[in-house]
Every structure is written in C-alpha cells, then in structure tokens.
C-alpha positions as protocol buffer text, in pm:
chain_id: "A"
residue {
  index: 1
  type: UNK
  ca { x: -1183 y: 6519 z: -6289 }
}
residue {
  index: 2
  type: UNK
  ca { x: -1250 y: 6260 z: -6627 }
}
residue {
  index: 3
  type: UNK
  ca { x: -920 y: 6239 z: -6736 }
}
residue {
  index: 4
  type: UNK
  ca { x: -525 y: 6242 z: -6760 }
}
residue {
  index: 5
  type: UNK
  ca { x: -539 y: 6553 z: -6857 }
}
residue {
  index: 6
  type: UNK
  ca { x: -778 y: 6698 z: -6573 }
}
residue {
  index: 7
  type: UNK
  ca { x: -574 y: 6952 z: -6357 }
}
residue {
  index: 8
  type: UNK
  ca { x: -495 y: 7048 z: -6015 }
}
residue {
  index: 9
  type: UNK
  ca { x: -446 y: 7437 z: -5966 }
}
residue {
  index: 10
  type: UNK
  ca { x: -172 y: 7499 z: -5747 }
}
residue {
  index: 11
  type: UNK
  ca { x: -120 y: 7810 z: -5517 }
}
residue {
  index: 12
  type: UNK
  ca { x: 26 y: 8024 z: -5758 }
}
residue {
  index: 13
  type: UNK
  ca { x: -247 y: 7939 z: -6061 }
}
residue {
  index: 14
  type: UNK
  ca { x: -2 y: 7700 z: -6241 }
}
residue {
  index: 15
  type: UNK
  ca { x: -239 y: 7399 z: -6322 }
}
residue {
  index: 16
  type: UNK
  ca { x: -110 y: 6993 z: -6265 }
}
residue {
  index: 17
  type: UNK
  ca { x: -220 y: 6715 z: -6437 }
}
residue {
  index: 18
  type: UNK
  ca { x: -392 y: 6520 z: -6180 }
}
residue {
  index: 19
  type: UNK
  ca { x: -167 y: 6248 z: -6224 }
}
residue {
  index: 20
  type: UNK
  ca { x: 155 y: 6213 z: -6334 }
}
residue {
  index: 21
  type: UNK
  ca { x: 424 y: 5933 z: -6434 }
}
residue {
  index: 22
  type: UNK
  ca { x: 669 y: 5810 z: -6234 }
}
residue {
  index: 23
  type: UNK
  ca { x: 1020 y: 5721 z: -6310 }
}
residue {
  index: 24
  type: UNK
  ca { x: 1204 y: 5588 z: -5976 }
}
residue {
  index: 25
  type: UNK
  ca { x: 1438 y: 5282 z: -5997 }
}
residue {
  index: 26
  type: UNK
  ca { x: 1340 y: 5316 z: -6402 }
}
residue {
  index: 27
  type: UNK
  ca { x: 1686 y: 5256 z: -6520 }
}
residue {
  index: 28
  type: UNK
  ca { x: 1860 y: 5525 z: -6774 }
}
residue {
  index: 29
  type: UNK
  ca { x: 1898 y: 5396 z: -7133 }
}
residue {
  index: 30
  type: UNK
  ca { x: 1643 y: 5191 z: -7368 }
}
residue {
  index: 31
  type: UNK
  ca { x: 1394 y: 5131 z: -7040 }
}
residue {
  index: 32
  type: UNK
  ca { x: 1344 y: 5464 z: -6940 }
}
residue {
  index: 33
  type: UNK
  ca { x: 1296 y: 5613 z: -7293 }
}
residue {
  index: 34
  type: UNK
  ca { x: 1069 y: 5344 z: -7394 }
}
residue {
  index: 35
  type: UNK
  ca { x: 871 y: 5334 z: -7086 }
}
residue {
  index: 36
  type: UNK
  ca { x: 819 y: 5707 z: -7108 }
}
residue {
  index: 37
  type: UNK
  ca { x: 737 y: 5693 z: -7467 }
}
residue {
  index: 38
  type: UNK
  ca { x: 477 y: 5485 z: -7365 }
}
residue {
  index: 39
  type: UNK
  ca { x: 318 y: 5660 z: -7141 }
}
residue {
  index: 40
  type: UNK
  ca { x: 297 y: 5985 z: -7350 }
}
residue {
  index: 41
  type: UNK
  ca { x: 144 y: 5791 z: -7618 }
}
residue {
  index: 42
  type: UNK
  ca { x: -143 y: 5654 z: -7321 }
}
residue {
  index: 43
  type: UNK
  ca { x: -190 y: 6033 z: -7299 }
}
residue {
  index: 44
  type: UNK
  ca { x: -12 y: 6085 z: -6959 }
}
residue {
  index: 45
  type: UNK
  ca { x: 146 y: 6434 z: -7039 }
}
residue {
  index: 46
  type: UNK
  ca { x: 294 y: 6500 z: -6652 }
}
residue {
  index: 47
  type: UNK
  ca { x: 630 y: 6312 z: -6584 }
}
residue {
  index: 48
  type: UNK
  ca { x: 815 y: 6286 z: -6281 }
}
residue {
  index: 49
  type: UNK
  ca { x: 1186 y: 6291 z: -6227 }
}
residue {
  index: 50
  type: UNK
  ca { x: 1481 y: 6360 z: -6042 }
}
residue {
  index: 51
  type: UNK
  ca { x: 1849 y: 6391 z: -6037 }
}
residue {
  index: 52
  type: UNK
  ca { x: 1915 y: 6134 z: -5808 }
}
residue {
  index: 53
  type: UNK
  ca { x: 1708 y: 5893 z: -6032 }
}
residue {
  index: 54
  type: UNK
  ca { x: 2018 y: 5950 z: -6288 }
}
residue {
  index: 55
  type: UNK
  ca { x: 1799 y: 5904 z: -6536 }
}
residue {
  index: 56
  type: UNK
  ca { x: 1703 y: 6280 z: -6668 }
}
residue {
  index: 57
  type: UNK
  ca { x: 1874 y: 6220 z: -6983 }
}
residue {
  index: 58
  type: UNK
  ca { x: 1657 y: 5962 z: -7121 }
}
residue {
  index: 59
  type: UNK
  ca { x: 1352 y: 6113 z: -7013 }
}
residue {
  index: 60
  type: UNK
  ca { x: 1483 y: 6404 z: -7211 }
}
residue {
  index: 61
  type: UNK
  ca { x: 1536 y: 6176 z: -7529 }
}
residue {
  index: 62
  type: UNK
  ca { x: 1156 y: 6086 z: -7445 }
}
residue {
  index: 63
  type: UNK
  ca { x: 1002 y: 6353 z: -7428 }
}
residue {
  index: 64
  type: UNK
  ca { x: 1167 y: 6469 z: -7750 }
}
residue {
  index: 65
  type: UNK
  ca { x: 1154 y: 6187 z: -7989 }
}
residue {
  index: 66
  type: UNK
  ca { x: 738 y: 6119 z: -7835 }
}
residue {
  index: 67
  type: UNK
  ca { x: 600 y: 6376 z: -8097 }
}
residue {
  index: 68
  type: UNK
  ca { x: 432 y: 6571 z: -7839 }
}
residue {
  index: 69
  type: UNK
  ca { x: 475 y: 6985 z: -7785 }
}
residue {
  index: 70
  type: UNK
  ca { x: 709 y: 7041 z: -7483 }
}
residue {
  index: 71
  type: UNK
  ca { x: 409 y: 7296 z: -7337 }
}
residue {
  index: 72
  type: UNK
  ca { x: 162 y: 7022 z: -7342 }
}
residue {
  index: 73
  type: UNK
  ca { x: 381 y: 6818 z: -7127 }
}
residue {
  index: 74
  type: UNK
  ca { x: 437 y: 6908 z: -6758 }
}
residue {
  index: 75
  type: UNK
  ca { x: 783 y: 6811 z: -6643 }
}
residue {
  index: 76
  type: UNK
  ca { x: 923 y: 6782 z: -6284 }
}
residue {
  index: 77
  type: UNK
  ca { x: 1286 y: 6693 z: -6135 }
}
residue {
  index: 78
  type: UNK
  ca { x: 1415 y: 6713 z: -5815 }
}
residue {
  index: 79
  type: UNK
  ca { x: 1730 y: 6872 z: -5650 }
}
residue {
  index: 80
  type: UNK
  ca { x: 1963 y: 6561 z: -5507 }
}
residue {
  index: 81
  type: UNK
  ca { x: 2072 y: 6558 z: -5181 }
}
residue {
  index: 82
  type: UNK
  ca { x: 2441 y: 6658 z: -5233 }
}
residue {
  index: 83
  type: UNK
  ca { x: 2309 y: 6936 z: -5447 }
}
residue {
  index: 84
  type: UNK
  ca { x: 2219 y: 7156 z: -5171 }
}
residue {
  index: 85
  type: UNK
  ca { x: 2334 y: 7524 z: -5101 }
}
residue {
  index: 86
  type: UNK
  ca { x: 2260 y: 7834 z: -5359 }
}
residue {
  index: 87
  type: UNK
  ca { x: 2592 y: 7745 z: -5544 }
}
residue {
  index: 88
  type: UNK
  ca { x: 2530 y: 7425 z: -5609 }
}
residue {
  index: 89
  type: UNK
  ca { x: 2121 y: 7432 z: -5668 }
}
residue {
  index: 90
  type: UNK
  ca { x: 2208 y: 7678 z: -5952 }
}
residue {
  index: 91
  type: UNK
  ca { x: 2484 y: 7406 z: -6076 }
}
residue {
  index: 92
  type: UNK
  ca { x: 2309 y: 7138 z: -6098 }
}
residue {
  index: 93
  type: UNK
  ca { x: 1982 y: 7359 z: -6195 }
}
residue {
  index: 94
  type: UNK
  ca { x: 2119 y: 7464 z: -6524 }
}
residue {
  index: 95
  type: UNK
  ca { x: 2282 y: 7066 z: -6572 }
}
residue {
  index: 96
  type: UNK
  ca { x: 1965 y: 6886 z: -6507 }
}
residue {
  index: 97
  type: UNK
  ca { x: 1817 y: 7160 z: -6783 }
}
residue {
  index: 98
  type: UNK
  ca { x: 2063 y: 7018 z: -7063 }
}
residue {
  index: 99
  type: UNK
  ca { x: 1998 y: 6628 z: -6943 }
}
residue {
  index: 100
  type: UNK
  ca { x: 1639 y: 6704 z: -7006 }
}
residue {
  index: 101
  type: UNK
  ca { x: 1639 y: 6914 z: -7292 }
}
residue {
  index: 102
  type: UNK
  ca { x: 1466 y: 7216 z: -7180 }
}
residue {
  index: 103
  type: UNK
  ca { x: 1486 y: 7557 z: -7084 }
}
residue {
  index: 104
  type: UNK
  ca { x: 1251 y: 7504 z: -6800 }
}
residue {
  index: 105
  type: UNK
  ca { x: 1073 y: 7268 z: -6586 }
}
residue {
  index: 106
  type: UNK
  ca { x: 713 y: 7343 z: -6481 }
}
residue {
  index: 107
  type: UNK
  ca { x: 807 y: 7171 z: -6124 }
}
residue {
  index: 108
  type: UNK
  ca { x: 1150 y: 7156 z: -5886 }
}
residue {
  index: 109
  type: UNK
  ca { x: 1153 y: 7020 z: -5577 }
}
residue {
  index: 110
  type: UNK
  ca { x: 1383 y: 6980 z: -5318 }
}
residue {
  index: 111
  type: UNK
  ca { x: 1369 y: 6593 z: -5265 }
}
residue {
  index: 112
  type: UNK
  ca { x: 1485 y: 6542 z: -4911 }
}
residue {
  index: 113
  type: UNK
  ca { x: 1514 y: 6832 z: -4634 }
}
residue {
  index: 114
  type: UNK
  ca { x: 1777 y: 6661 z: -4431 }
}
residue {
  index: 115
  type: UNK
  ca { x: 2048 y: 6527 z: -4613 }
}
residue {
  index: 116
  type: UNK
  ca { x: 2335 y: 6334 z: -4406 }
}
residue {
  index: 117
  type: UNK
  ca { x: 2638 y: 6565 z: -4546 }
}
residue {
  index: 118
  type: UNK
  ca { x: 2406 y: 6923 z: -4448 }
}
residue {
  index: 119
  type: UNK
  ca { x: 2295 y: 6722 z: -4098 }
}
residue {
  index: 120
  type: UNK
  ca { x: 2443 y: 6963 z: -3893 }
}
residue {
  index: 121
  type: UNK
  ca { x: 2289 y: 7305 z: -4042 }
}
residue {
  index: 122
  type: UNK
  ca { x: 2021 y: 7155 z: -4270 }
}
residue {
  index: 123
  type: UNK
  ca { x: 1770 y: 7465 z: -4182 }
}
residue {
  index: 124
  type: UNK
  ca { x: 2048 y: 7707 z: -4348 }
}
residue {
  index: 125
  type: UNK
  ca { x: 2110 y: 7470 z: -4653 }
}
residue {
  index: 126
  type: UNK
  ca { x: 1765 y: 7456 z: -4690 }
}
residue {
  index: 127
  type: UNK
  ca { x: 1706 y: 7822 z: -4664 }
}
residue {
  index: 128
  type: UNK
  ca { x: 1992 y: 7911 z: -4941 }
}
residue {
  index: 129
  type: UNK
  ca { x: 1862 y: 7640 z: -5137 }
}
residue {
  index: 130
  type: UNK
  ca { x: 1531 y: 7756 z: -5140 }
}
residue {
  index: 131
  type: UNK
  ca { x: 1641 y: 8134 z: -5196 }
}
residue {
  index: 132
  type: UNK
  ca { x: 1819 y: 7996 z: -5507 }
}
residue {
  index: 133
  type: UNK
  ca { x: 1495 y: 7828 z: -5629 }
}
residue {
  index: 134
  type: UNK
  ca { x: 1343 y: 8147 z: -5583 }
}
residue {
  index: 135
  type: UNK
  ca { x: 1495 y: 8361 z: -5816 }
}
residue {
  index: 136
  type: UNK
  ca { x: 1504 y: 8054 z: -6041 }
}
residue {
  index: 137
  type: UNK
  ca { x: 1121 y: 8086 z: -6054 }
}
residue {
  index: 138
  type: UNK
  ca { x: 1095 y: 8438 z: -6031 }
}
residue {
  index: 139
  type: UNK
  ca { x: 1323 y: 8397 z: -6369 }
}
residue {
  index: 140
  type: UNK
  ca { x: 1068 y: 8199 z: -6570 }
}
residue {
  index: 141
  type: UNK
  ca { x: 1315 y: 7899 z: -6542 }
}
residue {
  index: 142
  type: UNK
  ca { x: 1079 y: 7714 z: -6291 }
}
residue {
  index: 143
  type: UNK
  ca { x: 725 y: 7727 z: -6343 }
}
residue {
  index: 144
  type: UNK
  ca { x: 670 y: 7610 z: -5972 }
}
residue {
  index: 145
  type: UNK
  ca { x: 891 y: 7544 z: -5672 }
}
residue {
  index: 146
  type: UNK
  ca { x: 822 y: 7272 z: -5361 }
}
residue {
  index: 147
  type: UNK
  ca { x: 955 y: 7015 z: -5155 }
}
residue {
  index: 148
  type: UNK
  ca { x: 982 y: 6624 z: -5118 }
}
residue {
  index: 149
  type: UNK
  ca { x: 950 y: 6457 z: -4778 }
}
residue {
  index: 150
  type: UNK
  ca { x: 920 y: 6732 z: -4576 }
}
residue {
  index: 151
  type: UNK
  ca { x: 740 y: 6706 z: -4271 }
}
residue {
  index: 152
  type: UNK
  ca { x: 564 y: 7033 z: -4075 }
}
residue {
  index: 153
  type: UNK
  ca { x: 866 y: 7099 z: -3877 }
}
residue {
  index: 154
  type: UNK
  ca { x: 1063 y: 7118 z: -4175 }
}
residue {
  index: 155
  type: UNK
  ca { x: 819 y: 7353 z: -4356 }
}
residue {
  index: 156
  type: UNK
  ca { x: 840 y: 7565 z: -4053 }
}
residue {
  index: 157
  type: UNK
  ca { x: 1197 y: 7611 z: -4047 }
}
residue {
  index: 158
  type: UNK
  ca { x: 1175 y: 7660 z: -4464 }
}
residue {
  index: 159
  type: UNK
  ca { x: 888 y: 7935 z: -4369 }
}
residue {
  index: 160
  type: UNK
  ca { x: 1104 y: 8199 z: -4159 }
}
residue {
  index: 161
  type: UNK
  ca { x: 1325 y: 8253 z: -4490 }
}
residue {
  index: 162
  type: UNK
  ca { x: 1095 y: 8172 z: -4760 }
}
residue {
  index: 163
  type: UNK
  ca { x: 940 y: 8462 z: -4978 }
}
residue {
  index: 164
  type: UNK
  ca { x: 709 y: 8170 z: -5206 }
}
residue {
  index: 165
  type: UNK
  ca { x: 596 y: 7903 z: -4948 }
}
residue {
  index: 166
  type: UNK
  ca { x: 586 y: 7565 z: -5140 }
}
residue {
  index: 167
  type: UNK
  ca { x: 337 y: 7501 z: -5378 }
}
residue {
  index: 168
  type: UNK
  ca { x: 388 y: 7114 z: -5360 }
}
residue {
  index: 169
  type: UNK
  ca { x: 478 y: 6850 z: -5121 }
}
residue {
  index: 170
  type: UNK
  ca { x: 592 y: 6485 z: -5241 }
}
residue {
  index: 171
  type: UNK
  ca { x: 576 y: 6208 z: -5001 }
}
residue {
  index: 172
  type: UNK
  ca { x: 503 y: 5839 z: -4980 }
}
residue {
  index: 173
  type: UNK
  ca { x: 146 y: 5839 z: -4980 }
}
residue {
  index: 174
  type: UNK
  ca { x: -62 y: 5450 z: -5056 }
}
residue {
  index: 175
  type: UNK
  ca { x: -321 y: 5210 z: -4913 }
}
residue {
  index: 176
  type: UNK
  ca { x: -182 y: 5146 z: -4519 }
}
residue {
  index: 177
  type: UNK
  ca { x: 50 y: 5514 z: -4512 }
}
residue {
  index: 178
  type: UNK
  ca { x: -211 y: 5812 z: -4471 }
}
residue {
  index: 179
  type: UNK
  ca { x: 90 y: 6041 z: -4330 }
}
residue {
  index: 180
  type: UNK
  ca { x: -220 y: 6232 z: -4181 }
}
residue {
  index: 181
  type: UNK
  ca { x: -18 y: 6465 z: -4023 }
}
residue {
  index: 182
  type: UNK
  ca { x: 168 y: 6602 z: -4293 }
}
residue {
  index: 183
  type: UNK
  ca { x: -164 y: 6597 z: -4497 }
}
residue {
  index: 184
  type: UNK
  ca { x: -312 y: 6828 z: -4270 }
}
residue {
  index: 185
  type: UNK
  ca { x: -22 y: 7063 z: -4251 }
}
residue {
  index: 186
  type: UNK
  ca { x: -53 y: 7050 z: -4649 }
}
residue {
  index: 187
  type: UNK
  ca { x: -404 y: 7097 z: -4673 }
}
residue {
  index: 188
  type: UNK
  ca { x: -404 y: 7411 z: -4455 }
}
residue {
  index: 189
  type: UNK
  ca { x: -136 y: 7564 z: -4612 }
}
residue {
  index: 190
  type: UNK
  ca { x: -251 y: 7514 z: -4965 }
}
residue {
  index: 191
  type: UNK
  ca { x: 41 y: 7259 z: -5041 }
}
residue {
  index: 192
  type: UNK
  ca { x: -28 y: 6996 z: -5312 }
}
residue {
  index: 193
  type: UNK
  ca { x: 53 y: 6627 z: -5194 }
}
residue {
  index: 194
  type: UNK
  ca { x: 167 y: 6411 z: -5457 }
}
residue {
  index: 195
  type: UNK
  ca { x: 205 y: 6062 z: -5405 }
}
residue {
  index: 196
  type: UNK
  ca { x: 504 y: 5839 z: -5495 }
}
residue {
  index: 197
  type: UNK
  ca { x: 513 y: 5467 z: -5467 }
}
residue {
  index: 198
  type: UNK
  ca { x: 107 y: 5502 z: -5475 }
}
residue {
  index: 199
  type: UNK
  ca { x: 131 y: 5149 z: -5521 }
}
residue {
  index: 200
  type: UNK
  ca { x: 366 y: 5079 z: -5244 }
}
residue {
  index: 201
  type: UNK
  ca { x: 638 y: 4970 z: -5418 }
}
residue {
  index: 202
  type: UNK
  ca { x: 407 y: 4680 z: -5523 }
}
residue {
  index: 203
  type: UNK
  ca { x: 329 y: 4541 z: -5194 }
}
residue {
  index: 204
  type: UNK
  ca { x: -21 y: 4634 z: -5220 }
}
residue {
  index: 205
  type: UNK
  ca { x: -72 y: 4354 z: -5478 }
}
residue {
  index: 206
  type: UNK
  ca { x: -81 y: 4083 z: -5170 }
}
residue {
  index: 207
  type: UNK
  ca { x: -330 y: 4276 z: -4917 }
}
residue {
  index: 208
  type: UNK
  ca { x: -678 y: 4088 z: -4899 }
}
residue {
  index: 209
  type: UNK
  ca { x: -890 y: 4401 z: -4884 }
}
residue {
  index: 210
  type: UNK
  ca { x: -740 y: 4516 z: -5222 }
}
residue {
  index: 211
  type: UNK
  ca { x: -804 y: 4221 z: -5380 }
}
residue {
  index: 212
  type: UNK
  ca { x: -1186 y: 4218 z: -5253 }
}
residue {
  index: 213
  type: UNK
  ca { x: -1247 y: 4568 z: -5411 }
}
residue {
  index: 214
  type: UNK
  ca { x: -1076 y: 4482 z: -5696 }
}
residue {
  index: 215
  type: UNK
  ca { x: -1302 y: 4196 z: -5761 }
}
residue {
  index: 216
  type: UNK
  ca { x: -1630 y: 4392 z: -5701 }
}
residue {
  index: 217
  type: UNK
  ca { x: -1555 y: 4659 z: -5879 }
}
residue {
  index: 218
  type: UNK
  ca { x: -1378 y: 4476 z: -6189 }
}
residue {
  index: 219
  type: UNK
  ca { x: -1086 y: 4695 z: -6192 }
}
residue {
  index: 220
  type: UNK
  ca { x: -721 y: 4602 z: -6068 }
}
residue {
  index: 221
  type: UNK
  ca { x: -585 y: 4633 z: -5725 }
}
residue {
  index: 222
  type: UNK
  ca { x: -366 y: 4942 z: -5884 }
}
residue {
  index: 223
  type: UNK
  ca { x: -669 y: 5120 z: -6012 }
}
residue {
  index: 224
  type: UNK
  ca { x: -819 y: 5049 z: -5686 }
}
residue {
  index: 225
  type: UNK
  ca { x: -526 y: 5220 z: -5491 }
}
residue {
  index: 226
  type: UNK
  ca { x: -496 y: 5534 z: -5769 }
}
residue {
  index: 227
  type: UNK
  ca { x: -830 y: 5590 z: -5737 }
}
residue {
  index: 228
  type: UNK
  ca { x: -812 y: 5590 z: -5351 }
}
residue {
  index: 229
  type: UNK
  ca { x: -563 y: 5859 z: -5392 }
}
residue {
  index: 230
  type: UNK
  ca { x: -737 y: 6094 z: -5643 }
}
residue {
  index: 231
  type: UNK
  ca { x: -1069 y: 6090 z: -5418 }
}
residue {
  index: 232
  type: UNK
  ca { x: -858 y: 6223 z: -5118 }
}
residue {
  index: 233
  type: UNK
  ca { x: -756 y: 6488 z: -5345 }
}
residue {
  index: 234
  type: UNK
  ca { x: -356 y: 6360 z: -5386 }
}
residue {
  index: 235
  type: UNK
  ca { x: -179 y: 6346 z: -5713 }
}
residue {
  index: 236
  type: UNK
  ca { x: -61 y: 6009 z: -5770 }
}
residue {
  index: 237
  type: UNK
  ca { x: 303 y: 5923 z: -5935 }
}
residue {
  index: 238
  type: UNK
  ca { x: 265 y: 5543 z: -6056 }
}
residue {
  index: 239
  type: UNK
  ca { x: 581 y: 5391 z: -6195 }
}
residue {
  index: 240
  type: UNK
  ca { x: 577 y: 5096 z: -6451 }
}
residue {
  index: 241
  type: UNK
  ca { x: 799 y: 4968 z: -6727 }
}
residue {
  index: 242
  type: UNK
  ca { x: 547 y: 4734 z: -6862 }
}
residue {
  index: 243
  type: UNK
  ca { x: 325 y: 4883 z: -7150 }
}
residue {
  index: 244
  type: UNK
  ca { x: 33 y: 4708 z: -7059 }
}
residue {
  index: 245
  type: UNK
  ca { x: 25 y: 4855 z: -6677 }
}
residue {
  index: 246
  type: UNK
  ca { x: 127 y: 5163 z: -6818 }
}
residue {
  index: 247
  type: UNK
  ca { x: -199 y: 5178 z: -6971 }
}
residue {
  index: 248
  type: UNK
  ca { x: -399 y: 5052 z: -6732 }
}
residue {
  index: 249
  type: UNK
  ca { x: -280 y: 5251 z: -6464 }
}
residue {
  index: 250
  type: UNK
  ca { x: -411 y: 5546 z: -6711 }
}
residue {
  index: 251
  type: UNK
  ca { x: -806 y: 5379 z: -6671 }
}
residue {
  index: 252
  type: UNK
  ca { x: -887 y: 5526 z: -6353 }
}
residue {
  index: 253
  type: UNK
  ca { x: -1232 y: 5757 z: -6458 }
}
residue {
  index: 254
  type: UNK
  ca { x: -1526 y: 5555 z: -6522 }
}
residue {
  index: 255
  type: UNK
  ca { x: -1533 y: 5393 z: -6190 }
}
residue {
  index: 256
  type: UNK
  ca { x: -1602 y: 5555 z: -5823 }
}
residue {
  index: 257
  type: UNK
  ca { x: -1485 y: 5421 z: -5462 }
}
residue {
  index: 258
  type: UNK
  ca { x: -1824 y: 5434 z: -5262 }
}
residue {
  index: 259
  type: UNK
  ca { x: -1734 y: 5599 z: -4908 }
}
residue {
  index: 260
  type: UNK
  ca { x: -1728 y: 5280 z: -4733 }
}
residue {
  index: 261
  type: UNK
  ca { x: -1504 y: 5127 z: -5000 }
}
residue {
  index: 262
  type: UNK
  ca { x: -1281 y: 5421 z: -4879 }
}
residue {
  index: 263
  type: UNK
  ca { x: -1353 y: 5370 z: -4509 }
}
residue {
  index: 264
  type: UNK
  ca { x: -1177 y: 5028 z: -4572 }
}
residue {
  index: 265
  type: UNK
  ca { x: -858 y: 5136 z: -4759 }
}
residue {
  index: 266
  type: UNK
  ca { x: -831 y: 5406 z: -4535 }
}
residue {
  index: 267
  type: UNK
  ca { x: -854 y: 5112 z: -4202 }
}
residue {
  index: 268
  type: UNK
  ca { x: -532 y: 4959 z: -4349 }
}
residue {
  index: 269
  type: UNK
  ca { x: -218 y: 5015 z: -4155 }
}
residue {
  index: 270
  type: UNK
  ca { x: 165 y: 4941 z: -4223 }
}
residue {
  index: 271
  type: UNK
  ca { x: 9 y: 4693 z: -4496 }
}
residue {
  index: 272
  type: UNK
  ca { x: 299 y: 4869 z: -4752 }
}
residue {
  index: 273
  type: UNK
  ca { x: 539 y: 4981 z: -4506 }
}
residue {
  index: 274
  type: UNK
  ca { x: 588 y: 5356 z: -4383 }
}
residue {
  index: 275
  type: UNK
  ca { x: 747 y: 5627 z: -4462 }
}
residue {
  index: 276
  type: UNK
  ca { x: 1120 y: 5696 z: -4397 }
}
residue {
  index: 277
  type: UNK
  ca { x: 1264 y: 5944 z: -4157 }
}
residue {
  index: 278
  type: UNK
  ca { x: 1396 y: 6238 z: -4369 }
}
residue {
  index: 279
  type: UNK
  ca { x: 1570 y: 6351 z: -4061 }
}
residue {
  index: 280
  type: UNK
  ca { x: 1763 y: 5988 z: -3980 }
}
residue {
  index: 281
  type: UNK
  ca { x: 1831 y: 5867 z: -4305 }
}
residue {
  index: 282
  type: UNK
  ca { x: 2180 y: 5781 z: -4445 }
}
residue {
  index: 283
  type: UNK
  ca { x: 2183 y: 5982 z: -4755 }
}
C-alpha cells in the first residue's frame, strides 16, 4: 500500500480504501460538512458513518457539494440499535439512503449485536436483520454487508442463519486494545477489521512510548498509531474536525514501523481504555 487510495479486497472482491474517515461525535450541520469536505479534498475517498451518529445528512451534503464522482467515493453507515428486525432494517435502509443522497452504500453494518431493547432474543433480531441485509445486497443496494462490535460468539450465532458471512468487522482497535481474540476469529474467517477510535479517543496523545517513536521517527504520535494499524493489516477510521490533522492523518506512506517499534506498541496495555461489552451495554 502507498496511498489513500490503496485498497483492501474484501471476501466478496469489493475493494476498500485502506483507510477511511471517520465521523463519530462529528456534530450534524456546518462541522460535519466542512470536515468532510476536507477530507475529500486531502484525497481520502472512504467515509464512515452511521445512523446513530445523526449526522448522515451532512455527510450527504458533503459528499455532493465536494466535486468528486459518487463511484470514486466509498461510503459506509451503520444500522442503529433500535433499527433492528427485517421491518425496520428495510425502514431505516431506504431513510438513511435519502439522508445521504444515494441509491447505495458500498458498506452496511450492523453496529452493535446486542442492543438493550432486543436483549432478550438478540440472536433472532440479528438473524432477521441480517436476512434483510441480504437481499438488500443481493439487490445492488449494498455493495457489502458486515458487522460492528461483534465478538466470535456473536458471529457464531449470526453464522447458523446467514447465507453471506460478514465481509467486515468494526471494533475499537488502537495502541493498548489488540482485541486479539476477535482478530483471530476475523482473520480466519476472512473478515476485514476496521478500526474506530484508532487514536483512542485521543488518549494516546499522553502515553510515553508514543511520544518516543514519534520523536525518532519525525512523524506525530497519530501517524505513529495509523501506521501501527495498517502494518497489522486493519483499516483505520481516524476522526478529526481540524483541517490541519485531517491532513496529516492522510501522511502515513513514506515512513515504516521497524518490527521492534511494533513489538513496543503492541506491549502497551489499557493505555486508551478497552473495549465495551456489546452484550452489557445500556443502549
């Protein structure tokens, strides 16, 4: 990979851009269509959202007023938690199509598998869910289907209905969360994992070790931690509203992690925080 626009290929042939832009907490209006604007004009042409970001809109009014061809740009969103059933994915389906101003998204994923209001039969809402997503993609309307914060015993459950097994898995992946299990589960079952919050929701900025390889390489401790995540083969989702980080979080090609550089990002533990609990959460 050189570049933005270098791809991942994902189980079904689809190719990725090998890292996208992320828009969590961006908030809908002026910032999100500005900050998006800005990143297609750095070149990023993969762009993450989701319903529950409530944002979808603007990052429709983005995409369209940027100048650039809807087929050069690969656009996800995610199915919220309330959303959940085959009704109601096909509801909010076709809805989050109009917000956006498509008639397709290249990636929709189901963002959490456990939801508190399915708690009680989540394997079934999952499995109509997923059925619906199905036909979606077998319609042309999706160009690839997947999940968000689903862990192997959720996959499992998703497998014993599924026709298309999940061509992507989207979890909380930085310096100090490895989620090693789950990565191996992905990895064998030809799963992509992106990762949001690469940066840890910014609490990788104060960890020692990141500001040592930072230093000695001349890059910043962001470009440190995206590049940690490209060289274990994860697609990385950075968020910013500033222009100037935009950018530089785009500058991740002419520089390589030695393996022991690795071997010391990889030795960090709990130094962002960990993942949450899909199956305890309150939402």
């Amino acid at each position: 990979m050189d570049s933005l626009t270098s791809t991942y290929t994902l189980a079904n042939g689809v190719k990725i851009p090998v890292v996208g832009f992320g828009t969590w907490q961006t908030p809908d209006g002026d910032v999100a269509v500005a900050s998006v604007k800005a990143a297609l004009a750095d070149g990023y042409r993969h762009i993450d959202t989701a319903q529950g970001y409530q944002n979808e809109e603007s990052v429709g009014k983005a995409w369209q007023e940027s100048g650039v061809p809807r087929e050069e740009i690969f656009l996800t969103t995610k199915l919220w938690n309330k959303n959940h059933s085959y009704d109601l994915t096909m509801s909010s389906f076709e809805e989050s199509l109009k917000k956006l101003g498509t008639d397709y998204v290249d990636l929709f994923l189901i963002h959490w598998p456990n939801p508190i209001d399915f708690r009680d039969h989540w394997q079934n809402a999952n499995a109509e869910t997923w059925r619906a997503m199905e036909e979606l993609y077998e319609a042309g309307k999706i160009k690839a289907i997947g999940v968000s914060n689903f862990q192997p015993h959720h996959l499992e459950e998703l497998k014993k209905t599924a026709k298309i097994m999940p061509m992507v898995n989207q979890i909380f992946l930085a310096p100090g969360e490895k989620q090693e299990e789950v990565v191996q589960y992905c990895e064998d079952n030809h799963i992509l994992l992106e990762a949001y919050s690469p940066l840890g929701t910014g609490k990788i900025f104060d960890v020692p070790e990141m500001k040592t390889l930072a230093a000695a390489h001349n890059k910043s401790i962001a470009q440190i931690a995206l590049r940690w995540s490209l060289q274990h083969g994860f697609l990385p989702l950075p968020k910013s509203v500033t222009p100037s980080r935009i950018k530089e979080n785009t500058e991740l090609f002419d520089f390589e992690l030695s393996p022991e550089d690795m071997a010391v990002i990889d030795g960090l533990n709990g130094v962002v925080g960990k993942a949450k609990n899909p199956d305890t959460t309150t939402f």
